[in-house]
C-alpha positions as CSV (number, residue, x, y, z in Angstrom):
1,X,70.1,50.4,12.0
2,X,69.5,54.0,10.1
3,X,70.5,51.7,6.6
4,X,67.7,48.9,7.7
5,X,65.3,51.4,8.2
6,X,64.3,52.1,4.5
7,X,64.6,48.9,3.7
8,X,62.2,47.7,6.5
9,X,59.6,50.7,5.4
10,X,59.7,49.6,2.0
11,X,59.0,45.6,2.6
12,X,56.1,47.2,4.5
13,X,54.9,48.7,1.9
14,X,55.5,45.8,-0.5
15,X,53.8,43.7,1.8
16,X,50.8,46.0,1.7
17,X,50.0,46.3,-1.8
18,X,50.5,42.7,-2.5
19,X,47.8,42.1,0.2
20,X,45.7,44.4,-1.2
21,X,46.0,42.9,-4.9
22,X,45.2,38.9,-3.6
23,X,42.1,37.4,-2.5
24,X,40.8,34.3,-1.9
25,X,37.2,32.9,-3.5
26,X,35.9,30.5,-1.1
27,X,33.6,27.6,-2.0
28,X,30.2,29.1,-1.1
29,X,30.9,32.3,-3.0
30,X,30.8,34.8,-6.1
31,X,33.7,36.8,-6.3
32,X,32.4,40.2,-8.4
33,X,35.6,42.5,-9.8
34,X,34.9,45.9,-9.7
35,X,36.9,48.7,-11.8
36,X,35.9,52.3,-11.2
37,X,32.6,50.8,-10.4
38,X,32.0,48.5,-13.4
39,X,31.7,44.7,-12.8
40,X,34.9,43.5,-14.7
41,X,34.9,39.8,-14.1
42,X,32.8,37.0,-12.7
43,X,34.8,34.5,-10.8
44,X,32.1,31.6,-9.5
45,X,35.6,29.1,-9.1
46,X,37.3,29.3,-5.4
47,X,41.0,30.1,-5.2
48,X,43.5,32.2,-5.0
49,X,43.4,35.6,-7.0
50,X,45.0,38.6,-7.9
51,X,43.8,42.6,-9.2
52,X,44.9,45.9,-9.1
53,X,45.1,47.6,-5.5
54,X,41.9,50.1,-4.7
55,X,41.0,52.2,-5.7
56,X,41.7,50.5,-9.1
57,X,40.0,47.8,-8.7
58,X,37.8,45.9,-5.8
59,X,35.9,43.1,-4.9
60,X,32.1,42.2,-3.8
61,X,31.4,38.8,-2.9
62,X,27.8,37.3,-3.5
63,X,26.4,33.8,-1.2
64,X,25.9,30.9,-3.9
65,X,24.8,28.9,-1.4
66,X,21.1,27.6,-1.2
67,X,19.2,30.0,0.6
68,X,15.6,30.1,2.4
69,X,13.3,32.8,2.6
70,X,10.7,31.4,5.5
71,X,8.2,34.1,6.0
72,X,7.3,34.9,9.2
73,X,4.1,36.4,9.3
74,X,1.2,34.2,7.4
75,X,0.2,36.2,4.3
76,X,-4.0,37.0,4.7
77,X,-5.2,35.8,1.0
78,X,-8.8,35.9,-0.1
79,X,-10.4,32.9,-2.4
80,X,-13.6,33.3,-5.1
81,X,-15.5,32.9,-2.0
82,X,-14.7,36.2,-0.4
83,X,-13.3,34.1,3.0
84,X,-9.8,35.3,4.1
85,X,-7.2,32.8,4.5
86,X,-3.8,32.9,6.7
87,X,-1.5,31.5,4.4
88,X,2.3,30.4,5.6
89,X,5.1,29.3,2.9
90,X,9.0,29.3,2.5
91,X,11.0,29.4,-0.1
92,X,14.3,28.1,-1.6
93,X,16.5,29.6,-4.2
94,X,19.7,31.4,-5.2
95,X,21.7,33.6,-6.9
96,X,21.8,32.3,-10.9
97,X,23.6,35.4,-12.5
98,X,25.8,37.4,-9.7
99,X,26.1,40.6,-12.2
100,X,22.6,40.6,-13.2
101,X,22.2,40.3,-9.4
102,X,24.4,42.7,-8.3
103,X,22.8,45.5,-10.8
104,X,19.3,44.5,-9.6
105,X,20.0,44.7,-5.7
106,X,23.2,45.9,-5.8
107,X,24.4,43.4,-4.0
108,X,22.0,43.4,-1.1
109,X,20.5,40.6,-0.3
110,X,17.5,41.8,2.0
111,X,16.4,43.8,-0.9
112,X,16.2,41.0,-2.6
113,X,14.2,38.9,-0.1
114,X,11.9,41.5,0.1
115,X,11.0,41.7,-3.6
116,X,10.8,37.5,-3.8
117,X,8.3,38.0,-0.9
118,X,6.5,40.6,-2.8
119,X,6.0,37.9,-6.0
120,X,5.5,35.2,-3.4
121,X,2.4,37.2,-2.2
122,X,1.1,38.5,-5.9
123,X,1.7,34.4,-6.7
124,X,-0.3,33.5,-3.7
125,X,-3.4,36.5,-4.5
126,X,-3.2,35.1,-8.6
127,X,-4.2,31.2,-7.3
128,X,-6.2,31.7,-4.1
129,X,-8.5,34.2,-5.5
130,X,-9.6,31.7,-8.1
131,X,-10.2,29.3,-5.9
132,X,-12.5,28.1,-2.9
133,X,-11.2,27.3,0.8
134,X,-12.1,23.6,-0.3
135,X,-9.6,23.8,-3.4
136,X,-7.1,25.6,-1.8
137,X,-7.5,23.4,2.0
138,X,-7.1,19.8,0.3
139,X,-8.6,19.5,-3.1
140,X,-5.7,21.7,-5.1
141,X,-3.5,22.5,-2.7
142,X,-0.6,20.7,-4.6
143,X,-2.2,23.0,-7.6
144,X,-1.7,26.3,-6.0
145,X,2.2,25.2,-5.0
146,X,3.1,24.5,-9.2
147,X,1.4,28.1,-9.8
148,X,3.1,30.2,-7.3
149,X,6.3,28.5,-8.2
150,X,5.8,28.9,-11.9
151,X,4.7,32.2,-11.1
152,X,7.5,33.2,-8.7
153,X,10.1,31.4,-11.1
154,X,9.4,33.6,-14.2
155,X,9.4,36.3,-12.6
156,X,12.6,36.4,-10.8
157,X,14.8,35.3,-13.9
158,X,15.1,38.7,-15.0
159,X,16.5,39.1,-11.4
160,X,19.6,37.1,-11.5
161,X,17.4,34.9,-8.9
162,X,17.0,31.1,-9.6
163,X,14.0,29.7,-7.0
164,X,14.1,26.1,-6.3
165,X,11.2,25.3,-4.9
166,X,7.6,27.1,-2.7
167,X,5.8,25.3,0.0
168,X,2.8,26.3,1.3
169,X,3.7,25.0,5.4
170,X,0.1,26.3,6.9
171,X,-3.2,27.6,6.0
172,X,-5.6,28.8,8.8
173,X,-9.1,30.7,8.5
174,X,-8.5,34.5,9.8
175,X,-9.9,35.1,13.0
176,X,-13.3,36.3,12.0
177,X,-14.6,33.3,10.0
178,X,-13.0,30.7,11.9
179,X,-16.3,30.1,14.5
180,X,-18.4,30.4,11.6
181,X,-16.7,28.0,9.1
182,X,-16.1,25.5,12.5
183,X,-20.0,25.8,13.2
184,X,-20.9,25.2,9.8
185,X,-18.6,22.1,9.6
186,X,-20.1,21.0,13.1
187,X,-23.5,21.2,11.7
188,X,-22.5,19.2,8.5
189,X,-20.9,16.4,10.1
190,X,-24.3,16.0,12.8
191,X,-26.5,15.9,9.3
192,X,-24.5,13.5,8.1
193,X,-24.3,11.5,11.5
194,X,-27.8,11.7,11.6
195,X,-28.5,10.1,8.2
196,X,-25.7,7.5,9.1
197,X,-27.8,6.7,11.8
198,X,-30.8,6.8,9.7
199,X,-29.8,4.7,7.8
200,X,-28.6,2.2,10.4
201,X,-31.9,2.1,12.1
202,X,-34.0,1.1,9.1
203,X,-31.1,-1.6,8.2
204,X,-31.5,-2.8,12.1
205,X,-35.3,-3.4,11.2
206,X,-35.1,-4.8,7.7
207,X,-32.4,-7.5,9.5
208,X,-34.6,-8.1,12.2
209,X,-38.0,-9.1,10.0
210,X,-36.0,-10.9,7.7
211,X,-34.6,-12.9,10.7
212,X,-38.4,-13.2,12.2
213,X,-39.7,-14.3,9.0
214,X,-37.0,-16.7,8.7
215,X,-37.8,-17.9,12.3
216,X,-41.3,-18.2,11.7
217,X,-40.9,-20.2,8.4
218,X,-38.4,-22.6,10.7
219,X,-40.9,-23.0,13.1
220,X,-43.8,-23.9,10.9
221,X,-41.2,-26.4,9.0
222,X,-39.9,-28.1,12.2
223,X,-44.2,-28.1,13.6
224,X,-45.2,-29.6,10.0
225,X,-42.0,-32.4,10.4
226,X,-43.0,-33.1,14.2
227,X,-46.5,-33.5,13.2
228,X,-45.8,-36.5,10.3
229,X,-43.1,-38.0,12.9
230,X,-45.6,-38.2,15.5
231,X,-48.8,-39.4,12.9
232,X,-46.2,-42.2,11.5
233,X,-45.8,-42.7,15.2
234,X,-49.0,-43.5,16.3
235,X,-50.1,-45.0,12.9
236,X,-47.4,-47.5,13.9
237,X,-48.2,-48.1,17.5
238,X,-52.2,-48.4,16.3
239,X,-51.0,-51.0,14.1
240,X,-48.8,-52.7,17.1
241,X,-51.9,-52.9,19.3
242,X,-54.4,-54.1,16.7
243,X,-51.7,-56.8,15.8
244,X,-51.3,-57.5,19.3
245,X,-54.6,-57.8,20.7
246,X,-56.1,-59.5,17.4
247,X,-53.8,-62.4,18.4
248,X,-56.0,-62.9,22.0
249,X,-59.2,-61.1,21.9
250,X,-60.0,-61.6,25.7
251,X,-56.3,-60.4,26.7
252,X,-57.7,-57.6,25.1
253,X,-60.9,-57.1,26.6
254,X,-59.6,-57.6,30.2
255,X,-56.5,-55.3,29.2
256,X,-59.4,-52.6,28.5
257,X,-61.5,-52.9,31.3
258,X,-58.3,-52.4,33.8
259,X,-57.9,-49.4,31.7
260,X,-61.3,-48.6,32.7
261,X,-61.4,-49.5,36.2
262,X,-58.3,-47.2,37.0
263,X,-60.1,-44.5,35.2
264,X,-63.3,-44.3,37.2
265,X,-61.3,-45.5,40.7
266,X,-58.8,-43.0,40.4
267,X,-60.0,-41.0,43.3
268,X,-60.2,-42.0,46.8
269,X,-63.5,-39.8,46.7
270,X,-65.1,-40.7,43.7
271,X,-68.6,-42.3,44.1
272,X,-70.2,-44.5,41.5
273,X,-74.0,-45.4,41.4
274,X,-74.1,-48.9,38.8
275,X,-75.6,-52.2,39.3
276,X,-72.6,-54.3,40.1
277,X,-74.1,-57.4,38.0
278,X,-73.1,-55.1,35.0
279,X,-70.9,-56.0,32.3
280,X,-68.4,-52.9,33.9
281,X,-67.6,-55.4,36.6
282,X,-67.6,-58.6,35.1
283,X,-63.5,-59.0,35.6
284,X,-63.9,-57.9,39.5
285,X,-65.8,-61.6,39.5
286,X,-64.0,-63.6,37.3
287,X,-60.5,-62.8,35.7
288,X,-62.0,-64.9,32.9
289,X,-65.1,-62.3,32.9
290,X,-67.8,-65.1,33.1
């Protein structure tokens, strides 16, 4: 047992330092190699690796992954028109160079967040103030996105710091110009209601005296038709009954008188003072009227 026991302390101790000369890269990592505090190698490749035990040599590791930098509280931005804006965005980017990274921040990734935010909002102040709340609302919005990322982009190169992409996810009024901008949009829609209905009115009455006019000219077309049917009409008839009664002249004059006896003895109260040997009454003797 005494023999076992240096040989047991000293695979201890084996073990040890070839646990603390390995290490293992892993996928979504930078492995930095540090010697007496100077980066010595870049290893971007997972695996398995070896270096000297500490306090020779260590190791840093760095996220490669994608990362997003969603800002919390909306950034208050003012355009040409002296209106504040509340402006929300997120960001995606990543480490490009770990050592130029790693000298920058030393390795500290809030730090590093906090200075992307920090060109985010100089990005954001740079195209906004240029602008008006119309240009930056809907006009150029996609406009002020390719600036801040062009902006934020060039800037964070020298940082080790590749950035993907900037949206812009929200942009309110502040607080102290919202009523005002809301009334002023309220009073611009009711002008241009009231010219829509303007103009609906005068269209209602330009459609309605066209459609009069057009009645009045059917009427007067239908009246002037109606008028030559009936005249043909009676032209036709007059030349029925001439034909008719030229063909037996006393048909005709009795035919006549009836017409006149039913005119004056219409009425049960009518009352006629004539001298009943008058021609009036010559069919009442003879149906031959002689």
């Amino acid at each position: 047992m005494k023999r076992l026991l240096p040989l047991m302390i000293a695979l201890a101790v084996l073990v040890g330092v070839l646990s603390s000369t390995a290490f293992i890269v892993r996928e979504r990592d930078y492995a930095l190699v540090f010697a007496l505090g100077e980066v010595k190698k870049v290893i971007s490749e997972p695996g398995l690796y070896f270096k000297l035990p500490p306090p020779f040599q260590n190791v840093v590791t760095l996220d490669k992954r994608l990362l997003t930098i969603d800002v919390q509280e909306a950034e208050r931005i003012q355009t040409s028109e002296k209106k504040n804006l509340l402006i929300d965005s997120f960001v995606k980017w990543r480490i490009e160079d770990p050592r130029l990274f790693y000298v920058t921040f030393g390795g500290n990734e809030r730090a590093a967040r906090e200075r992307l935010q920090a060109l985010i909002r100089d990005g954001l102040n740079a195209a906004v103030n240029v602008r008006t709340v119309k240009d930056v609302v809907s006009l150029e919005r996609a406009a002020v996105m390719n600036q801040v990322l062009n902006s934020v982009v060039s800037r964070a190169k020298p940082l080790g710091v590749e950035i993907v992409d900037v949206r812009l996810k929200r942009i309110e009024f502040a607080p102290e110009i919202s009523e005002s901008v809301y009334r002023r949009m309220e009073s611009e829609r009711l002008q241009v209601a009231n010219e829509t209905r303007a103009k609906g009115a005068a269209e209602s009455e330009r459609i309605r005296a066209e459609a009069d006019r057009e009645r009045e000219q059917i009427l007067a077309e239908a009246y002037g038709r109606a008028q030559a049917v009936m005249g043909e009409g009676d032209a036709k008839a007059a030349g029925i009954y001439a034909k008719a009664y030229g063909e037996d002249l006393g048909f005709y004059s009795f035919y006549k008188s009836l017409e006149g006896y039913r005119a004056a003895f219409g009425k049960p109260n009518d009352l006629l003072v004539v001298d009943p040997s008058s021609d009036f009454f010559k069919y009442l003797k003879s149906p031959t009227g002689k």
